[in-house]
C-alpha positions in Angstrom: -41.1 127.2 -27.5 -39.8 130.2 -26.6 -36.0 131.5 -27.1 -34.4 133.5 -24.8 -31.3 136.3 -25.4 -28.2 134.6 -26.1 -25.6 135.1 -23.2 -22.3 133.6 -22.4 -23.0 130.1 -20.6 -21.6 130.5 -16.8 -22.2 128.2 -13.9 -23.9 131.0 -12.2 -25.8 132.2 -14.9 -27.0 128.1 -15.6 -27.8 128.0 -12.1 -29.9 131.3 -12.4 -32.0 130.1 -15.3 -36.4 129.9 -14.0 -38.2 127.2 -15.2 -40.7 127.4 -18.4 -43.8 127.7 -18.3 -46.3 125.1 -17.9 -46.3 122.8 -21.0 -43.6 125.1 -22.6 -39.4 125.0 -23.1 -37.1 127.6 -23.6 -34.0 127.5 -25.1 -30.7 129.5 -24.2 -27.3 129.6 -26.7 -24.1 130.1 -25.8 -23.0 133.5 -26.6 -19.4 132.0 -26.6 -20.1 128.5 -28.7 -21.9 128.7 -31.7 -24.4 126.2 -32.3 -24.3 125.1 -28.6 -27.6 125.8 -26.2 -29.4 124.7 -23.5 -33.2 123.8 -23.1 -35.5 124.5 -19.8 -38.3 122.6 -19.4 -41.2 124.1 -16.6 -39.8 121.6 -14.3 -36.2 123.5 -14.2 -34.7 120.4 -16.0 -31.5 121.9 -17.8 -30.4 119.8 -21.0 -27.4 120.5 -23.3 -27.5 120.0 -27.2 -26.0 121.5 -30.3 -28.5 121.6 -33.4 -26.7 122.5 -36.9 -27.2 121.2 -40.9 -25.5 118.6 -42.3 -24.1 118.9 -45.5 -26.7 118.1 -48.3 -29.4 118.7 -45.3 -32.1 120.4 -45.2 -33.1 120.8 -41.7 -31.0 120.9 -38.9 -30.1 118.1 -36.2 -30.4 118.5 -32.5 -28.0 115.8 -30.8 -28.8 116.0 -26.7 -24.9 116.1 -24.6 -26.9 115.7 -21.4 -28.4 117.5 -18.6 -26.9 120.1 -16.1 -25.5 119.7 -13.4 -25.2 115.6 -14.2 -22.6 117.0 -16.3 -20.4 120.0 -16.1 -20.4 122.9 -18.2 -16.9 122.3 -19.2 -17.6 118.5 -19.6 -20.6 120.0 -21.8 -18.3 121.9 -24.1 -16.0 118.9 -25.0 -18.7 117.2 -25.9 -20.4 119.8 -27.8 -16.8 120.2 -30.1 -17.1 116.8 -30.7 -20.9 117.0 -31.8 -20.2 119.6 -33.9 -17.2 117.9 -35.2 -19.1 115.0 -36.7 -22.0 117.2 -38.2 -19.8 118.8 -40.0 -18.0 115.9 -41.1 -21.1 114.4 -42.1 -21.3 112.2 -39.4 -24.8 111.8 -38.4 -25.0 111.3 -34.9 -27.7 108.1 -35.0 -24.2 106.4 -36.5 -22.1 107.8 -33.7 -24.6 106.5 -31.1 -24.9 103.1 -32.5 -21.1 102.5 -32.8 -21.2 103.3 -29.1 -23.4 101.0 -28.0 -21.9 97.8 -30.0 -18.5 96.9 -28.3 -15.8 96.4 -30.6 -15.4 92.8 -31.9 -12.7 91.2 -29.2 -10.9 88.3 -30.7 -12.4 84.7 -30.4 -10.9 83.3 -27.1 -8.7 80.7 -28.9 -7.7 82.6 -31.7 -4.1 82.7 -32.3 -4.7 86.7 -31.7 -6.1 86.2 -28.5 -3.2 83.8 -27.6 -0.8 86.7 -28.4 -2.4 89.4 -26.7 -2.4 87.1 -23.4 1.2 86.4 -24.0 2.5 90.1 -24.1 0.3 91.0 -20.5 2.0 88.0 -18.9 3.6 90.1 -15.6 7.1 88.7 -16.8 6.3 90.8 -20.1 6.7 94.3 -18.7 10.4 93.3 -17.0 11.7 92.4 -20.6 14.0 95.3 -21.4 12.4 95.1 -25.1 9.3 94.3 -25.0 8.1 97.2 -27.0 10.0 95.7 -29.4 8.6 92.0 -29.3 5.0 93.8 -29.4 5.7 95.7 -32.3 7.0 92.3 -34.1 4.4 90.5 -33.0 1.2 93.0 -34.2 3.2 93.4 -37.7 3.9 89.7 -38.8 2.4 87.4 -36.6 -1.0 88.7 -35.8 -2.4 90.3 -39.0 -1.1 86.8 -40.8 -2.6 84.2 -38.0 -5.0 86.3 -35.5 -8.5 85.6 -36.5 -7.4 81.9 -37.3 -7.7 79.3 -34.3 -4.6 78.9 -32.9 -5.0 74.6 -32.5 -5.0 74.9 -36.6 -1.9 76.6 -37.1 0.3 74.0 -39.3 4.1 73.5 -39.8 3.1 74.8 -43.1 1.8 77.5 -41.9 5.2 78.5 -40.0 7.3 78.3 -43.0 5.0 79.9 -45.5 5.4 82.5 -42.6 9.1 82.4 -42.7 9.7 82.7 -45.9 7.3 85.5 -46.9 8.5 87.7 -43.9 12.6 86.9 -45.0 11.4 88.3 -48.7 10.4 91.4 -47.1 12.1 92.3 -44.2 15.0 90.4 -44.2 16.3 86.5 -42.3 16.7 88.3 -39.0 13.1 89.5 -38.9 12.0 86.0 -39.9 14.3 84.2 -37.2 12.9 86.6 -35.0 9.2 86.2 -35.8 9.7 82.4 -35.5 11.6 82.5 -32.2 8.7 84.3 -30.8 5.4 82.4 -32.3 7.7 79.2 -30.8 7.2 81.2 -27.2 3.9 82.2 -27.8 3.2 78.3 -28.5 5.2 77.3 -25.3 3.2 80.1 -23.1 -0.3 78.7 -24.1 0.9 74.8 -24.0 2.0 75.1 -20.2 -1.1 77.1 -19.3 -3.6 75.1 -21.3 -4.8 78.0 -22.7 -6.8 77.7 -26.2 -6.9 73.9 -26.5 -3.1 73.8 -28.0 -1.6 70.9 -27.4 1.2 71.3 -30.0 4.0 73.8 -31.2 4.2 73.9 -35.3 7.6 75.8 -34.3 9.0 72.9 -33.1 11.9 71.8 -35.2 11.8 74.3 -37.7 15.5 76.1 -37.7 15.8 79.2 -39.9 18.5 78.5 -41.9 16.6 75.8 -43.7 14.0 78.2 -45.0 15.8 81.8 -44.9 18.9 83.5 -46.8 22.4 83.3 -45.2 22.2 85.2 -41.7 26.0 86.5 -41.9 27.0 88.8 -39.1 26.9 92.2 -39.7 30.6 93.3 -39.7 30.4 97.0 -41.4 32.6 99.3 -39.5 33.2 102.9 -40.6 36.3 104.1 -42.2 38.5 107.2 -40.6 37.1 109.6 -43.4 33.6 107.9 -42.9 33.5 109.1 -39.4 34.9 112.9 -39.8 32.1 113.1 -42.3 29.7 111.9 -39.6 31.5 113.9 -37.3 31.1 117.4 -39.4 27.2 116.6 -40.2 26.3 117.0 -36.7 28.1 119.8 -35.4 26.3 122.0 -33.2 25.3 124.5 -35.6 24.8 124.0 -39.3 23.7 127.0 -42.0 20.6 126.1 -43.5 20.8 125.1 -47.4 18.8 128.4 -48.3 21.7 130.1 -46.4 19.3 132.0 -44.4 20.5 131.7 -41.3 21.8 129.0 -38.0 20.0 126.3 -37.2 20.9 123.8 -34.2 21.8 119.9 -34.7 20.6 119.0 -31.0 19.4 116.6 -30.3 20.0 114.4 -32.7 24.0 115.8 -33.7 24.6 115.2 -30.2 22.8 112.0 -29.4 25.0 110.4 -32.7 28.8 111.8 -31.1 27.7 110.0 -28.1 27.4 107.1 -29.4 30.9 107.8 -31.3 32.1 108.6 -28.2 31.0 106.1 -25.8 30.1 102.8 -27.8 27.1 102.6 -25.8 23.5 101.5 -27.7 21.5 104.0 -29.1 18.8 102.9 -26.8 20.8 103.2 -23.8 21.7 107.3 -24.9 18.7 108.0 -26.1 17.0 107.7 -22.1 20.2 109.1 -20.7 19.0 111.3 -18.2 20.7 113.9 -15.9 20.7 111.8 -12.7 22.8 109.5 -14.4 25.5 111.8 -15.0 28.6 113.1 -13.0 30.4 115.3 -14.7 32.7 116.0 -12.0 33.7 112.8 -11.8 33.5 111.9 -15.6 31.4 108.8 -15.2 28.1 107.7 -16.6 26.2 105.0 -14.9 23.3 103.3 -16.7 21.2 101.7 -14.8 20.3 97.8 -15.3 16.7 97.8 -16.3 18.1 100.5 -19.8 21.2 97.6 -20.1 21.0 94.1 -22.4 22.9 92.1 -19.5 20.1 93.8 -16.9 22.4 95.0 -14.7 24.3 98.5 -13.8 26.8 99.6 -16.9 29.6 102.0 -15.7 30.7 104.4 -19.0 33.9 106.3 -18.3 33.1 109.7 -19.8 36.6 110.7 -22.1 37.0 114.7 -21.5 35.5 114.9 -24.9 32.6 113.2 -24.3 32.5 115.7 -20.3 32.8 118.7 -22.9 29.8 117.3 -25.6 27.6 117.1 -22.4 28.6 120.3 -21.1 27.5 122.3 -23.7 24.2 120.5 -24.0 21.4 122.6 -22.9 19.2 121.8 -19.3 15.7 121.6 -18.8 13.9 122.7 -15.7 10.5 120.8 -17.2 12.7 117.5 -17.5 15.9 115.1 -16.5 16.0 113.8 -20.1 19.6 114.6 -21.8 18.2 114.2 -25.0 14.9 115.4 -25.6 12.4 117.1 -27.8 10.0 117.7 -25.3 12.3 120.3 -23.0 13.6 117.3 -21.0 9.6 115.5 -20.6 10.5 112.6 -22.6 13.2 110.9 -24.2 13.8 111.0 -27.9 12.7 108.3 -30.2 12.1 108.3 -34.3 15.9 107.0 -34.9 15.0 106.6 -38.4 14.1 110.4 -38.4 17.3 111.5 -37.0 19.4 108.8 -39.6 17.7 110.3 -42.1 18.6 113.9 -40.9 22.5 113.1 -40.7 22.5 111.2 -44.3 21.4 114.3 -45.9 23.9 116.5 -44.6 26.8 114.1 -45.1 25.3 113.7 -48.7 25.6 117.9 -48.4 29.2 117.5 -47.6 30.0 114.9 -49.3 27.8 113.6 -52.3 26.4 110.7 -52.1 27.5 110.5 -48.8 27.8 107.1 -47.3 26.5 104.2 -48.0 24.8 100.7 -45.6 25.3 102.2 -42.5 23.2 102.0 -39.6 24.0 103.8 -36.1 24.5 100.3 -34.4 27.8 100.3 -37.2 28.8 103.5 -34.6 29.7 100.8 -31.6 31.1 98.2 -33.8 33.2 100.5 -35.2 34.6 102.2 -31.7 35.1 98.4 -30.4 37.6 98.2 -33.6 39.3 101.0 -33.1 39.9 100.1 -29.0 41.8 96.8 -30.4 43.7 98.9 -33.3 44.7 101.1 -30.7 46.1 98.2 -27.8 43.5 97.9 -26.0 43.4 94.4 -24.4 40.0 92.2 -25.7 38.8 91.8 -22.2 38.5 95.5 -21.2 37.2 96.6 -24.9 34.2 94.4 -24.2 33.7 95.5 -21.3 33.4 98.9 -22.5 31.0 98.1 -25.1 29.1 96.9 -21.7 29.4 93.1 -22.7 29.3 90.7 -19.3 32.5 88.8 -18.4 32.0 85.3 -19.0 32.1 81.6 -16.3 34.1 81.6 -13.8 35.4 85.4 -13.7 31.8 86.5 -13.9 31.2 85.2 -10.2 34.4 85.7 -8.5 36.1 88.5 -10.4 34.0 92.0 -9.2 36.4 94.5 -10.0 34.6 97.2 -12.0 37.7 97.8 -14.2 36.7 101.7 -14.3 40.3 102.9 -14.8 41.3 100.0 -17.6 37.8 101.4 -19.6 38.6 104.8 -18.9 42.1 104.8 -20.2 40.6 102.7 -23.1 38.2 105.3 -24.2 40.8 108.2 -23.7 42.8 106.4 -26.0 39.7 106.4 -28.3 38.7 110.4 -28.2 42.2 111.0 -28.9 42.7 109.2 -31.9 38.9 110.6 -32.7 40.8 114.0 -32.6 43.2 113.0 -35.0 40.8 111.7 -37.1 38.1 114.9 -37.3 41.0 117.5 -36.8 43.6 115.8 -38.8 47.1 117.5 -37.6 49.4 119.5 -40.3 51.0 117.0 -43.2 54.8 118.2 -41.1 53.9 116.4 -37.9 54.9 113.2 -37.1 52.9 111.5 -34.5 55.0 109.8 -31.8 53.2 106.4 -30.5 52.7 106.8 -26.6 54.5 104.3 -25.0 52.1 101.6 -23.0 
């Protein structure tokens, strides 16, 4: 075999290459990829391959990418990387190329895994405002307890054992809501026939007979709670080392908003641009973002127009909130929780205690009836539907009531982050 210089691999110079001699091949590397060459047999067949030790090795392994032009240069490189990759890695690539050519294991047609999997492609799936969230509850508690078992075999037994251990570790509401959705995963394959299941072992089970006490949640932030919430995500902090400025957005700005507005974190966190007039003040969400599924019109308080003023604009993308220069929307709440505990705690040690961002919205709807503003317009601000009768024949959007309602609300935000000199008396507006 003979072995030509090395030169930088080119289309042209691939193309360029003469055939070996008779009964010969001669091999060309890549001046630019180490390890990475091409062999020419003396019928002008051109075949890609890396050849390099392995660990522990004594001679080196050839592993063939393919031949040229049936696959590009470029494709050639990727695949060359990810040759090289494994070698090194200690991969051998006899392994790699068996792995490839056994299909990964799909689940047993009437497994309860199978069952699930069918039940979150249904076409009614991808209209559910949350189904991320009912796939994510489904792959964490119900399919790595039930999916390699048939689904026909699944007892009643088997549902409470489930309820219980999942109410021990996450909590009742995770447990009602597992149950709630292996009862619809039941229904979905009993009116399709699917699996040979004939029978819910759902059916009849309620939560409270298995699970702790599933109290509402009625935690609501106090006045000093919420200027210390406030002051952790102003625009700029100083850094604990004290070295220099570092910026709060997104997430110091996503978390006022939700002060602000009493709108779900969900619901802010895909806020884009388009929704927005800040002329006009007004923020229209857009029903498939909403709970009730259908357009949710936010008054924006001249607070709130000055927050999103300052904000800054992406030319790569229309998200307000983003990470990504406006590309995609923010997610990780947990992440940014975490980053405004730690500065409260800074402010304030230990800082405050069983509170959650949702606590933001419960707490806003409190202040709107604190502050006079009637029940029926401080749910509709909170973007809760009206109810029988008024709900067909009553379409007034109430946009003035809600933004007068959450005027009221930034103003007595004001008082409560810029607290006004112990000699003033506040005078209550008249209504």
């Amino acid at each position: 075999m003979t072995t030509a210089k090395r030169a930088v691999f080119t289309d042209r110079y691939l193309k360029s290459l003469k055939p070996a001699a008779a009964g010969k091949r001669i091999v060309h590397w890549d001046a630019a990829k180490p390890s990475f060459g091409c062999r020419i047999t003396d019928r002008g067949v051109v075949s890609f391959f890396v050849m390099r030790r392995m660990h522990g090795k004594p001679q080196p392994i050839r592993v063939v990418l393919g031949r040229y032009p049936d696959i590009s240069l470029a494709a050639a490189r990727k695949l060359a990387t990810a040759a090289l990759g494994d070698l090194v890695s200690g991969i051998h690539p006899k392994e790699v190329a068996r792995e490839q050519q056994s299909p990964p294991a799909a689940p047993q047609p009437h497994t309860f895994g199978a069952l699930a999997e069918q039940f979150l492609r249904r076409p009614a799936a991808a209209k559910q405002r949350t189904s991320s969230e009912i796939g994510k509850t489904i792959r964490r508690h119900l399919i790595p307890r039930w999916g390699d078992r048939p689904a026909r075999e699944i007892k009643r037994s088997d549902v409470i054992a489930m309820l219980e251990t999942i109410d021990q570790q996450s909590g009742p509401y995770m447990a009602a809501k597992a149950l709630a959705l292996a009862s619809e995963i039941y229904r979905f394959a009993i009116t399709r026939e699917l699996g040979g299941v004939e029978n819910n072992p759902c059916h009849l089970i309620r939560p409270s007979d298995f699970v702790g006490e599933m109290a509402p949640r009625q935690r609501v932030l106090t006045d000093s709670e919420i200027a210390l919430v406030w002051r952790a995500t102003e625009g700029t902090i100083l850094q604990r080392d004290g070295a220099g400025i570092e910026s709060t957005y997104p997430a110091g700005p996503f978390v006022r908003l939700l002060i602000l507005t009493a709108v779900r974190r969900s619901e802010a966190a895909r806020m884009t641009w388009s929704e927005v007039d800040l002329d006009k003040g007004l923020w229209v969400i857009p029903g498939t973002r909403t709970k009730a599924g259908t357009d949710h019109e936010v008054p924006l308080s001249r607070m709130a127009v000055d927050l999103l003023s300052s904000l800054p604009r992406f030319a790569g993308g229309e998200f307000v909130f983003s990470a990504t220069g406006g590309r995609t929307a923010i997610k990780g709440f947990g992440k940014f929780k975490d980053t405004v505990d730690a500065r409260v705690a800074d402010l304030a040690p230990p800082g405050i205690a069983g509170w959650r961002f949702h606590d933001l919205r419960r707490t806003a709807r409190t202040n709107l009836a604190s502050l006079g503003v009637s029940p029926f317009i401080a749910e509709l601000v909170i973007g809760h539907q009206q109810k029988g009768v008024h709900r067909v024949y009553d379409i007034h959007r109430y946009q003035a009531e809600k933004r007068d309602a959450l005027e009221r609300w930034a103003s007595k935000l004001r008082t409560i982050i810029e607290p006004p000199p112990a000699n003033v008396v506040a005078i209550k507006a008249a209504v």
